[in-house]
ChimeraX commands (.cxc) that place a marker at each C-alpha (Angstrom):
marker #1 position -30.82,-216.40,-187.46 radius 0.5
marker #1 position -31.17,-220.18,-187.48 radius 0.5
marker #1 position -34.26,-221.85,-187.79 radius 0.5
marker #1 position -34.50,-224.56,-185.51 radius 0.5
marker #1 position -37.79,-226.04,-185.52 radius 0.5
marker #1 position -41.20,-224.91,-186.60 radius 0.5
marker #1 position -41.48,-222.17,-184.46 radius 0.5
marker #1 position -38.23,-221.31,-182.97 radius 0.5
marker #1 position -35.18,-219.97,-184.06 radius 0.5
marker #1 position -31.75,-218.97,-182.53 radius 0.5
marker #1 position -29.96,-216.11,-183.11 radius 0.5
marker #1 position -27.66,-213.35,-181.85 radius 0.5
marker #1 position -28.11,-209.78,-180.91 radius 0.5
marker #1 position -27.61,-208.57,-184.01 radius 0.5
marker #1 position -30.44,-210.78,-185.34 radius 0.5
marker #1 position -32.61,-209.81,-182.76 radius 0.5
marker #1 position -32.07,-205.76,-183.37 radius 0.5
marker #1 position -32.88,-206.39,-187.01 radius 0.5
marker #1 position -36.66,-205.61,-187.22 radius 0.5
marker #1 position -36.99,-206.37,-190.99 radius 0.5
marker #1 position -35.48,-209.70,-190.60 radius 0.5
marker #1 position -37.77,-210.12,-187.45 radius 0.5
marker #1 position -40.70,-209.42,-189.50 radius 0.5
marker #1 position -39.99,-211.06,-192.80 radius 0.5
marker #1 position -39.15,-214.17,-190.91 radius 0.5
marker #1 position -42.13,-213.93,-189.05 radius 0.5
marker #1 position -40.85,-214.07,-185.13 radius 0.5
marker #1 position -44.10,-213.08,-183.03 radius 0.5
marker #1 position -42.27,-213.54,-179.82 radius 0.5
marker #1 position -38.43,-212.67,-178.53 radius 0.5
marker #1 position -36.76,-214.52,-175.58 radius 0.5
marker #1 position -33.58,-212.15,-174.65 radius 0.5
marker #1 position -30.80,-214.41,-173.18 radius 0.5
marker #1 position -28.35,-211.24,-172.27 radius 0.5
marker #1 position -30.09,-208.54,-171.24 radius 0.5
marker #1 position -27.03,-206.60,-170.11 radius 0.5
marker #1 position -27.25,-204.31,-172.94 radius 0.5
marker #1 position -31.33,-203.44,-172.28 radius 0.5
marker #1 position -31.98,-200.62,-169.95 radius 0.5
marker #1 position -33.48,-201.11,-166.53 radius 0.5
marker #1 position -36.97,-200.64,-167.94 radius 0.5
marker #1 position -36.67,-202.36,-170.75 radius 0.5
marker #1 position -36.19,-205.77,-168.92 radius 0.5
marker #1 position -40.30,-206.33,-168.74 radius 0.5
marker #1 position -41.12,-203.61,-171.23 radius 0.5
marker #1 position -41.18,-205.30,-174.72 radius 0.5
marker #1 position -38.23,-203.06,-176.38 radius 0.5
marker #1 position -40.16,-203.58,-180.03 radius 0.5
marker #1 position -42.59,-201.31,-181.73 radius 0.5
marker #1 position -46.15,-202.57,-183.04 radius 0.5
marker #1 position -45.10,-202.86,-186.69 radius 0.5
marker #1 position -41.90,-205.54,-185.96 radius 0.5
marker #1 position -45.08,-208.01,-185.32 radius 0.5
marker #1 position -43.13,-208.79,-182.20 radius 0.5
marker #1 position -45.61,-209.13,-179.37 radius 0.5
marker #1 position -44.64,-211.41,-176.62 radius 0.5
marker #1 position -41.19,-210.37,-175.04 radius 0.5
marker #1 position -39.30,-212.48,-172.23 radius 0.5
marker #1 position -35.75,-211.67,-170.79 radius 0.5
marker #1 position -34.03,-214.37,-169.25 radius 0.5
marker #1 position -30.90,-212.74,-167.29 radius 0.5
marker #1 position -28.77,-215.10,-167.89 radius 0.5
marker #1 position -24.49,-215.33,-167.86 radius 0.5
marker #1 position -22.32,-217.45,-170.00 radius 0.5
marker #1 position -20.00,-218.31,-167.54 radius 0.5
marker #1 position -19.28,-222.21,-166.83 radius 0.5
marker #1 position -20.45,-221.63,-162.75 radius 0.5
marker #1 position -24.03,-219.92,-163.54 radius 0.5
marker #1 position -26.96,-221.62,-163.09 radius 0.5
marker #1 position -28.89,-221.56,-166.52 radius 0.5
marker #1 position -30.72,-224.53,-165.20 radius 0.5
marker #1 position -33.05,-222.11,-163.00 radius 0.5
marker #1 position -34.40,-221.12,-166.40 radius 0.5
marker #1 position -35.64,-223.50,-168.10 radius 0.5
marker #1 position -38.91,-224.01,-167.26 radius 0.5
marker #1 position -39.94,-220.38,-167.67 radius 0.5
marker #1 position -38.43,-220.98,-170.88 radius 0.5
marker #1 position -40.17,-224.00,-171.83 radius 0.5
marker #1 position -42.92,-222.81,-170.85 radius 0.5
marker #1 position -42.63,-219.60,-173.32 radius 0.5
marker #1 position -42.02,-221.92,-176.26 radius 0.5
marker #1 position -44.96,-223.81,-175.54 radius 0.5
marker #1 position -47.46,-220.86,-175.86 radius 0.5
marker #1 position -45.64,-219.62,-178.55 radius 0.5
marker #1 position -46.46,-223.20,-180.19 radius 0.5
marker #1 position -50.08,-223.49,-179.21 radius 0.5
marker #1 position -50.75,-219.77,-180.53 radius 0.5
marker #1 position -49.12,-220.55,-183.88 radius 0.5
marker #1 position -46.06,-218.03,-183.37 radius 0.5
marker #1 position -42.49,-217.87,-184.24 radius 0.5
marker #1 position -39.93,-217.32,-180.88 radius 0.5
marker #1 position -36.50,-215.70,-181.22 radius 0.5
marker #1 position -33.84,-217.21,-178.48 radius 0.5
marker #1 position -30.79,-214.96,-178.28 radius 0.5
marker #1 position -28.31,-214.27,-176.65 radius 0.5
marker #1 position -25.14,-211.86,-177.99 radius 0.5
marker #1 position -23.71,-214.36,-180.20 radius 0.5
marker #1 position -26.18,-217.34,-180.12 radius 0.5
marker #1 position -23.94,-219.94,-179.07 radius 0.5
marker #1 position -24.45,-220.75,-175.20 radius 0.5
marker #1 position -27.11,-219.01,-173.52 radius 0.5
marker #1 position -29.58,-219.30,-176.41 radius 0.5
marker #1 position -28.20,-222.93,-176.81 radius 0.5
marker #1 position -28.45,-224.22,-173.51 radius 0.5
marker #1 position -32.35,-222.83,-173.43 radius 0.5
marker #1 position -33.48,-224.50,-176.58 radius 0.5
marker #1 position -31.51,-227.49,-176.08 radius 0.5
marker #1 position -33.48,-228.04,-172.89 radius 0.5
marker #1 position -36.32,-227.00,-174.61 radius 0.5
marker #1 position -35.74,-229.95,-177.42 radius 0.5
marker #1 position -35.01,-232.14,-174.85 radius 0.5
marker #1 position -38.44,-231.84,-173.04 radius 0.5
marker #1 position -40.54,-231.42,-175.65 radius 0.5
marker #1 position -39.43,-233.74,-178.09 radius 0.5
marker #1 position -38.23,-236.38,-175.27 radius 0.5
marker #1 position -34.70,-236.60,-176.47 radius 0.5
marker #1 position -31.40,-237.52,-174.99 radius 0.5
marker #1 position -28.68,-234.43,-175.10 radius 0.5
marker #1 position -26.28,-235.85,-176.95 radius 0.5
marker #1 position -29.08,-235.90,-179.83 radius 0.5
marker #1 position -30.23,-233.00,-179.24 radius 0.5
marker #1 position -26.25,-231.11,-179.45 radius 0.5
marker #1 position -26.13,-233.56,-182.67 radius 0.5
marker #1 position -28.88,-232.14,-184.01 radius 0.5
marker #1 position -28.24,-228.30,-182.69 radius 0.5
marker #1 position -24.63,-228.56,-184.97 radius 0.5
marker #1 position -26.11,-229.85,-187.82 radius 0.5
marker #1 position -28.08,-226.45,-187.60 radius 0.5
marker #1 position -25.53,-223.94,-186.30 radius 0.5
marker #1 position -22.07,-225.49,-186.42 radius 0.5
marker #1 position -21.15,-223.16,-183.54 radius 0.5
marker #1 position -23.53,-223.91,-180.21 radius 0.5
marker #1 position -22.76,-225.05,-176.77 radius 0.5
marker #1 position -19.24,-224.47,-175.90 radius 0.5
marker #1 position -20.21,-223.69,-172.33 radius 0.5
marker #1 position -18.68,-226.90,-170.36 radius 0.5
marker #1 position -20.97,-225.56,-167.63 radius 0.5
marker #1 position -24.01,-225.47,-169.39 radius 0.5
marker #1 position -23.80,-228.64,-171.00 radius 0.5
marker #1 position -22.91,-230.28,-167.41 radius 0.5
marker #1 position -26.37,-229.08,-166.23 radius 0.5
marker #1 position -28.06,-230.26,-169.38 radius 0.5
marker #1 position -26.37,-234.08,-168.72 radius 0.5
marker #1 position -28.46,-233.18,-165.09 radius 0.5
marker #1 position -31.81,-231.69,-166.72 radius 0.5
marker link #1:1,2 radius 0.2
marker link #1:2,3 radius 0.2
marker link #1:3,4 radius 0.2
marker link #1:4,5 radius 0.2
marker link #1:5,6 radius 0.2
marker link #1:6,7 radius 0.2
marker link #1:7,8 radius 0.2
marker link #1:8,9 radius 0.2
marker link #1:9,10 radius 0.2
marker link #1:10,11 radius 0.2
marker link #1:11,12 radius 0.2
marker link #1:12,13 radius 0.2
marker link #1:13,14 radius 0.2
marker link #1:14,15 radius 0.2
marker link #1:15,16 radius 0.2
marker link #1:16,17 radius 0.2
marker link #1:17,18 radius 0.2
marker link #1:18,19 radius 0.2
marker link #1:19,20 radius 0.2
marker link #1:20,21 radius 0.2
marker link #1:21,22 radius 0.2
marker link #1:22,23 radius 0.2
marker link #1:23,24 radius 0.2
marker link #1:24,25 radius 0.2
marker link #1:25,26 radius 0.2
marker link #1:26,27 radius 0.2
marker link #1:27,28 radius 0.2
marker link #1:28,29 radius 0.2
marker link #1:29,30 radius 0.2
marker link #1:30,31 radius 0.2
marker link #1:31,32 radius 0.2
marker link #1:32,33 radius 0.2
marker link #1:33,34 radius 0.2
marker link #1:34,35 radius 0.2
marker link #1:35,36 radius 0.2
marker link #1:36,37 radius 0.2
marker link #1:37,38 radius 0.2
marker link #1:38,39 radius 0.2
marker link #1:39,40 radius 0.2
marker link #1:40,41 radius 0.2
marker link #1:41,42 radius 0.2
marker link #1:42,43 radius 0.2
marker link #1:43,44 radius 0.2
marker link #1:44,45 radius 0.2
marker link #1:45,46 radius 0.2
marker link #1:46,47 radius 0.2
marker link #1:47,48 radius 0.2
marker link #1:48,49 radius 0.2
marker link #1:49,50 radius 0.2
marker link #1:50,51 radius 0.2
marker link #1:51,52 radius 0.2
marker link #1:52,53 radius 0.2
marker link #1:53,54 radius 0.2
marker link #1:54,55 radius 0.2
marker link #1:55,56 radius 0.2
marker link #1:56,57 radius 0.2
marker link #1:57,58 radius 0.2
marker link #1:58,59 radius 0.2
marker link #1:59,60 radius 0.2
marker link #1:60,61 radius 0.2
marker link #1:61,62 radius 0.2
marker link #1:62,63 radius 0.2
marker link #1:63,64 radius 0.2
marker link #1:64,65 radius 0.2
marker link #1:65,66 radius 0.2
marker link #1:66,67 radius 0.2
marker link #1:67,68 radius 0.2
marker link #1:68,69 radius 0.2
marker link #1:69,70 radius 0.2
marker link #1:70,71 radius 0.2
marker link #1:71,72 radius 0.2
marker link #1:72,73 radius 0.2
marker link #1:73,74 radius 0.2
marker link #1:74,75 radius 0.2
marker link #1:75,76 radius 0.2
marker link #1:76,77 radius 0.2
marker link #1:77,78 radius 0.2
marker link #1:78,79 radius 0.2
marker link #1:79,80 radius 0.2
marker link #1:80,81 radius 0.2
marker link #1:81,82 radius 0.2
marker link #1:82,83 radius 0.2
marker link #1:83,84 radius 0.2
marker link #1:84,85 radius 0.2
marker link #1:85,86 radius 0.2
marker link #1:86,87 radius 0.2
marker link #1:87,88 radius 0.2
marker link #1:88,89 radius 0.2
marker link #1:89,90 radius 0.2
marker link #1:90,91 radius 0.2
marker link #1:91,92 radius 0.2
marker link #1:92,93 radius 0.2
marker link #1:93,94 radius 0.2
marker link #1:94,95 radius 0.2
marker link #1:95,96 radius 0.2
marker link #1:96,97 radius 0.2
marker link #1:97,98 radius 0.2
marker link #1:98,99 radius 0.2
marker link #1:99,100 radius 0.2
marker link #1:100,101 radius 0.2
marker link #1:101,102 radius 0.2
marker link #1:102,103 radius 0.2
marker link #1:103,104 radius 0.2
marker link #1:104,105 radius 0.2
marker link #1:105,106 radius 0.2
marker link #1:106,107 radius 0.2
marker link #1:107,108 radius 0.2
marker link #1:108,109 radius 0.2
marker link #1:109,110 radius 0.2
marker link #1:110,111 radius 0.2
marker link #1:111,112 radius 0.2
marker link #1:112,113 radius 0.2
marker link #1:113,114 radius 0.2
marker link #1:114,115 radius 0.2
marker link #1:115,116 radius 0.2
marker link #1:116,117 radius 0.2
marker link #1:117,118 radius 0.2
marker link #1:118,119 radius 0.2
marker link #1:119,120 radius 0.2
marker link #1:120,121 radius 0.2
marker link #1:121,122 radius 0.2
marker link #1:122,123 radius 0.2
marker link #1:123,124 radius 0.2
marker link #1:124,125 radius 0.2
marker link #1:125,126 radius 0.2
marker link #1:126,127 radius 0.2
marker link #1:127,128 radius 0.2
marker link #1:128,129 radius 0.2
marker link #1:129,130 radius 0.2
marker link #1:130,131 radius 0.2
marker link #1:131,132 radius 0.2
marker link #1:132,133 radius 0.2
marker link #1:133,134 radius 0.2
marker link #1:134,135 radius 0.2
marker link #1:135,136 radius 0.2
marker link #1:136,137 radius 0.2
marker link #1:137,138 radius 0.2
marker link #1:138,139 radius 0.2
marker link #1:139,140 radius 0.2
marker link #1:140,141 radius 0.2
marker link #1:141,142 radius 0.2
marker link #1:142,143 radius 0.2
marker link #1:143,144 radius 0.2
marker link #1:144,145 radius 0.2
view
């Protein structure tokens, strides 16, 4: 898990199964990226128990394939992160391996928030995680965004 900024992080699946790690870093709130592993019921159903101190859950369904549309999502995502913010929370963003679904949402996220150009923003995102965007798609609809 990578912290990001104040109250966000990035991570991968494994990250956000870890409920110890969860709790010690202090994430209040989890934004799933790729829900395909989740059962049906699951997808609005918060999969975390009281004492992870997760309590806001969002899934995105989201694919990391070049031709998706992860544009769609960004304002629900954005505005997640905001409350997240304004209730003085932590927000995990992952995805399975935290590279282009989790990117592409907090890099738009960055990008309106903090009113930054991309190429800052990916600048900034490898400096954190040396991995991140690899998606050509994504990053096409972020040069858009």
């Amino acid at each position: 898990m990578t912290r990001i900024a104040q109250h966000v992080y990035i991570g991968n699946q494994r990250n956000a199964d870890d409920l110890e790690e969860l709790y010690t870093t202090g994430i209040t709130h989890v934004i799933n990226c790729a829900p395909s592993r989740l059962r049906r019921a699951s997808r609005t159903e918060s999969p975390y128990p009281p004492k992870s101190g997760v309590v806001g859950f969002k899934v995105i369904p989201a694919e990391d394939k070049e031709e998706y549309n992860i544009e769609k999502h960004f304002e629900e995502a954005l505005e997640f992160l905001e409350q997240v913010k304004h209730g003085g929370g932590r927000a995990l963003v992952h995805c399975n391996m935290g590279v282009n679904r989790s990117g592409a949402i907090i890099a738009a996220y960055i990008m309106a928030s903090e009113r930054r150009c991309l190429l800052e923003v990916i600048k900034y995102l490898k400096s954190k995680r040396s991995l991140i965007l690899t998606n050509k798609g994504f990053r096409r609809q972020l040069i858009r965004y």
